[in-house]
C-alpha positions in Angstrom: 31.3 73.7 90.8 33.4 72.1 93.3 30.6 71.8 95.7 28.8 69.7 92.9 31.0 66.7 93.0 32.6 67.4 96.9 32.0 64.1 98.6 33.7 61.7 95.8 37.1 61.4 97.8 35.9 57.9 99.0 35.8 56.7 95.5 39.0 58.1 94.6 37.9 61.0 92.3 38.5 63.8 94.4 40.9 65.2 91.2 37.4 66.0 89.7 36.7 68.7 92.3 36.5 72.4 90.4 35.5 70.9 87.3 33.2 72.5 85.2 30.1 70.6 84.4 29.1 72.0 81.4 32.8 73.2 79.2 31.9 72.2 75.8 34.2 69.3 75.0 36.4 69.9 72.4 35.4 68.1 68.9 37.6 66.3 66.1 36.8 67.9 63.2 35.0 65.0 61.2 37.2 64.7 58.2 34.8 64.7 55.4 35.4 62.4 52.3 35.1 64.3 49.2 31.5 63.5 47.5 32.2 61.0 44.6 31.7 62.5 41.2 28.7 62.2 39.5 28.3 58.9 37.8 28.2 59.5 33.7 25.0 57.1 32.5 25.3 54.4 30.4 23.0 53.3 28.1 21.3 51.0 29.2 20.5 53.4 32.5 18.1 55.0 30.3 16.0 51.4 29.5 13.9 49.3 31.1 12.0 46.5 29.8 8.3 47.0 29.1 6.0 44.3 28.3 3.9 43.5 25.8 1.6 40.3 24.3 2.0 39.9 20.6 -1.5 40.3 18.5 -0.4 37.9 16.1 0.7 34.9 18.4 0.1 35.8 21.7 3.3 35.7 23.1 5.0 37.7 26.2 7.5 39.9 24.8 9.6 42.5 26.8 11.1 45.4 24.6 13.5 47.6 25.4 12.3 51.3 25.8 13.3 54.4 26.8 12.5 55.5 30.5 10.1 58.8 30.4 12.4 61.9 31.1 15.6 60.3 30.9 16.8 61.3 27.4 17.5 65.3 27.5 16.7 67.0 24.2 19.4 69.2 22.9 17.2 70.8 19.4 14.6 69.9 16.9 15.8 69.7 13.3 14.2 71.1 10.2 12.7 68.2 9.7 11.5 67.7 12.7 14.5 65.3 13.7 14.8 65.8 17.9 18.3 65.1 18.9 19.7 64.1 21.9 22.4 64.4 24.5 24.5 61.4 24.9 22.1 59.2 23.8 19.8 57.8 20.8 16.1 56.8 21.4 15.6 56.3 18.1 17.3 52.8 18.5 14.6 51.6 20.6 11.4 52.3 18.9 10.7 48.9 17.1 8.3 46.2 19.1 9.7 42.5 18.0 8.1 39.3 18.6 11.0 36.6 19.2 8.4 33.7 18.1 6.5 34.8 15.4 8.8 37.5 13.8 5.7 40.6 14.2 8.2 43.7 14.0 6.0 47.3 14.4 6.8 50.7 16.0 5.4 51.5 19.0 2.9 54.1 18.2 1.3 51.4 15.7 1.6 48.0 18.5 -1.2 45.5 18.0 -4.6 46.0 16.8 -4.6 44.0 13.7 -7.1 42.9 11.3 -7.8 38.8 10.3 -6.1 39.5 7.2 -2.8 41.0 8.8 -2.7 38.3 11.3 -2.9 35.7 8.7 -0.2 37.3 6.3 2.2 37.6 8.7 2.2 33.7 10.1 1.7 32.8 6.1 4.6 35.5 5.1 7.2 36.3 7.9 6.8 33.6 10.5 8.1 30.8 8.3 11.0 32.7 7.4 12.1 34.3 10.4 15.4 33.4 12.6 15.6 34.6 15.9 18.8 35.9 16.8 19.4 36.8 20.8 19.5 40.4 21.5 21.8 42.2 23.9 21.3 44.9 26.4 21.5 48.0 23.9 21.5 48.1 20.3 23.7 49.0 17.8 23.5 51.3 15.2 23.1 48.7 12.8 21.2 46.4 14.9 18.3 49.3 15.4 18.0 49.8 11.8 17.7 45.6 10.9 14.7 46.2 13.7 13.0 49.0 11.8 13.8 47.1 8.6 11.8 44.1 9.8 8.9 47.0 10.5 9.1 48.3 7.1 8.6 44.0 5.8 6.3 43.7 8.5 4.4 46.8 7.6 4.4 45.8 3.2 3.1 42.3 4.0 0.4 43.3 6.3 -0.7 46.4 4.0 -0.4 48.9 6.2 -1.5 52.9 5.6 0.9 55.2 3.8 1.3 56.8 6.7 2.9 54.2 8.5 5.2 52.7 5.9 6.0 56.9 5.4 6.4 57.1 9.4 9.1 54.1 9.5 10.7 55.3 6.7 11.2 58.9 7.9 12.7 57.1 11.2 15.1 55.5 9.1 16.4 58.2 7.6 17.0 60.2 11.1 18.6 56.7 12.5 20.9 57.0 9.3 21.7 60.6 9.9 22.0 60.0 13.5 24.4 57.1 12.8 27.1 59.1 10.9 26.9 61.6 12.9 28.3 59.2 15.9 30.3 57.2 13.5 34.5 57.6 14.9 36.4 59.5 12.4 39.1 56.8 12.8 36.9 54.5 11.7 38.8 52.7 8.2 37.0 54.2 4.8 35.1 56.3 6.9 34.4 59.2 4.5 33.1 56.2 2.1 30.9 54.6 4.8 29.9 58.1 5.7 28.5 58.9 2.0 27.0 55.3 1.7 24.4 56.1 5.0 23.8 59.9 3.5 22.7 58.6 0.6 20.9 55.2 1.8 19.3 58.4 4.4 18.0 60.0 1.3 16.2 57.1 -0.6 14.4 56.6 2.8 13.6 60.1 3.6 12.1 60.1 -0.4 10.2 57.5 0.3 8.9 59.3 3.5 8.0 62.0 1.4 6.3 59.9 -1.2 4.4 57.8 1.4 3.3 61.4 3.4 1.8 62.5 0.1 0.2 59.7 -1.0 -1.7 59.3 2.8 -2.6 63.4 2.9 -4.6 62.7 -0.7 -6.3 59.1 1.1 -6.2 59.7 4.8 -7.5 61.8 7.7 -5.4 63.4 10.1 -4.1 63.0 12.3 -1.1 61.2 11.3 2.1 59.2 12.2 1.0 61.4 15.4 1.1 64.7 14.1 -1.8 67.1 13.3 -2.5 68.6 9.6 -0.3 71.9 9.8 2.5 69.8 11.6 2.4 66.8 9.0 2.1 69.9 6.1 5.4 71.6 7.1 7.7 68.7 7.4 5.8 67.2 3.6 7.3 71.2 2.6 11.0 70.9 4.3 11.2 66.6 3.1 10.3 68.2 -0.8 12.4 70.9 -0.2 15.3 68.4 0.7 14.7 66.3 -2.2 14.9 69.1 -4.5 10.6 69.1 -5.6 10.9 73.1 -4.8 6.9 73.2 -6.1 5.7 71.1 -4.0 7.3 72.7 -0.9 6.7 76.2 -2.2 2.7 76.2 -2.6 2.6 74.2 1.1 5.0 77.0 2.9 3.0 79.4 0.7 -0.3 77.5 2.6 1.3 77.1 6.1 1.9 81.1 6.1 -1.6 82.3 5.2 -3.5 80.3 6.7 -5.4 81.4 9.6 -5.7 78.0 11.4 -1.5 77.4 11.1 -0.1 78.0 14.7 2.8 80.6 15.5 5.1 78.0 16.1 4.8 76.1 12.9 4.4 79.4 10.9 7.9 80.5 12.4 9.7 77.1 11.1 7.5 77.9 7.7 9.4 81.0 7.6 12.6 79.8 8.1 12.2 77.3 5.4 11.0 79.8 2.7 14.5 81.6 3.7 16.2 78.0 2.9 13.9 77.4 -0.1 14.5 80.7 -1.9 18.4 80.1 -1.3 17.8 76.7 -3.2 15.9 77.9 -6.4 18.4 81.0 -6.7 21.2 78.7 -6.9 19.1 76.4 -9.1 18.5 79.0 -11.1 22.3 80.1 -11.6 23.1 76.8 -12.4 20.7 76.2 -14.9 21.2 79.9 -16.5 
């Protein structure tokens, strides 16, 4: 090696003679940061605004939605209630039009008939006051949104089906909402009673609406097909204490040839919960 860089003495390096040209230098260790935990979402991580032109007066409205694969699913209740982690779509299902006051869900947006169009400026649009919405919603908030629906829905004459549909969601909102409510919140055991029981006037009126539309309607409906909308009709009159009515459905659901495994399973778990229910019935009233 020292024959390599002999000959430098006339630029003074001649101290480099014998030094090996290729020792691997020795390397600092990088010091590493630590990788920064995880960032926990907020709620409004899992929205974006999506846009939409009112069929009543034409505006440009934005609406806040859920982003596709964001929300994680954690179970689907008896009654077909999906609950998730962290996090409530259920909030942001209602389409409103600042200007005219046109409130619907989003599986029933737009395509309207003369007559609906008219009631709605005639009815709702005179009345309505615009408030300015934030980011997220609040409990409360969401439910004044599908409240509007359910006005919106009455004066425009919707299908059973719907009014039934916006009711049901209702009724999870409700249940969702106590379920989140703090437990230091003041009078919360009374506030906690008054949304179980404004859950089951709405959930009865989903029932009521669900039967009514499966004797005038075709299926499917509020997005379900006929063994799907069948079972949760069985588990709402189960709930509600009509033990008949969910009886000869179940009773339907399980012998029918056309019923898929999935739906007969939940079937079977609600004639389990329905024959609990009429034995204790039946001790009460003997």
């Amino acid at each position: 090696m020292s024959d390599l860089l002999s000959g430098l003495e006339k630029f003074g390096l001649d101290f480099l003679k014998g030094s090996g040209l290729y020792e691997e230098e020795e390397k600092e260790e990088a010091v590493k940061a630590p990788p920064p935990p995880p960032q926990e979402m907020e709620e409004a991580d899992y929205l974006f605004d999506k846009s939409y032109e009112c069929p009543v007066c034409y505006t440009a409205i934005k609406a806040r939605t859920v982003r596709t694969g964001k929300a994680r699913l954690l179970r689907t209740e008896m009654d077909l209630r999906p609950v998730y982690e962290k996090f409530e779509p259920l909030k942001y299902d209602v389409v409103l039009c600042p200007e005219c006051g046109y409130a619907v869900t989003s599986r029933y947006f737009g395509g309207l008939a003369r007559f609906q169009k008219d009631a709605i400026r005639e009815v709702i649009t005179p009345a309505y006051q615009h408030r300015e919405e934030n980011e997220t919603y609040t409990y409360e908030e969401a439910l004044e949104r599908y409240k509007l629906s359910l006005a919106t829905a009455v004066v425009k004459k919707a299908k059973a089906s719907e009014k039934a549909y916006i009711c049901l969601k209702c009724g999870w909102l409700l249940r969702s909402m106590g379920e989140n409510m703090e437990k230091e919140t003041p009078d919360h055991e009374k506030k906690l009673a008054d949304l179980k029981e404004q859950e089951k006037v709405f959930l009865q009126n989903a029932l009521d609406g669900l039967l009514t539309a499966r004797q005038t309607e075709t299926y499917p409906m509020c997005g379900m097909d006929q063994t799907t909308a069948e079972y949760l009709i069985a588990v709402l009159a189960m709930n509600d204490g009509r033990y008949e009515i969910s009886s000869r459905i179940i009773s339907d659901l399980l012998t029918s040839r056309t019923t898929n495994r999935r739906i007969k399973d939940k079937a079977r778990d609600v004639k389990e919960q329905l024959i609990k229910k009429i034995r204790e019935q039946n001790k009460i009233q003997g």
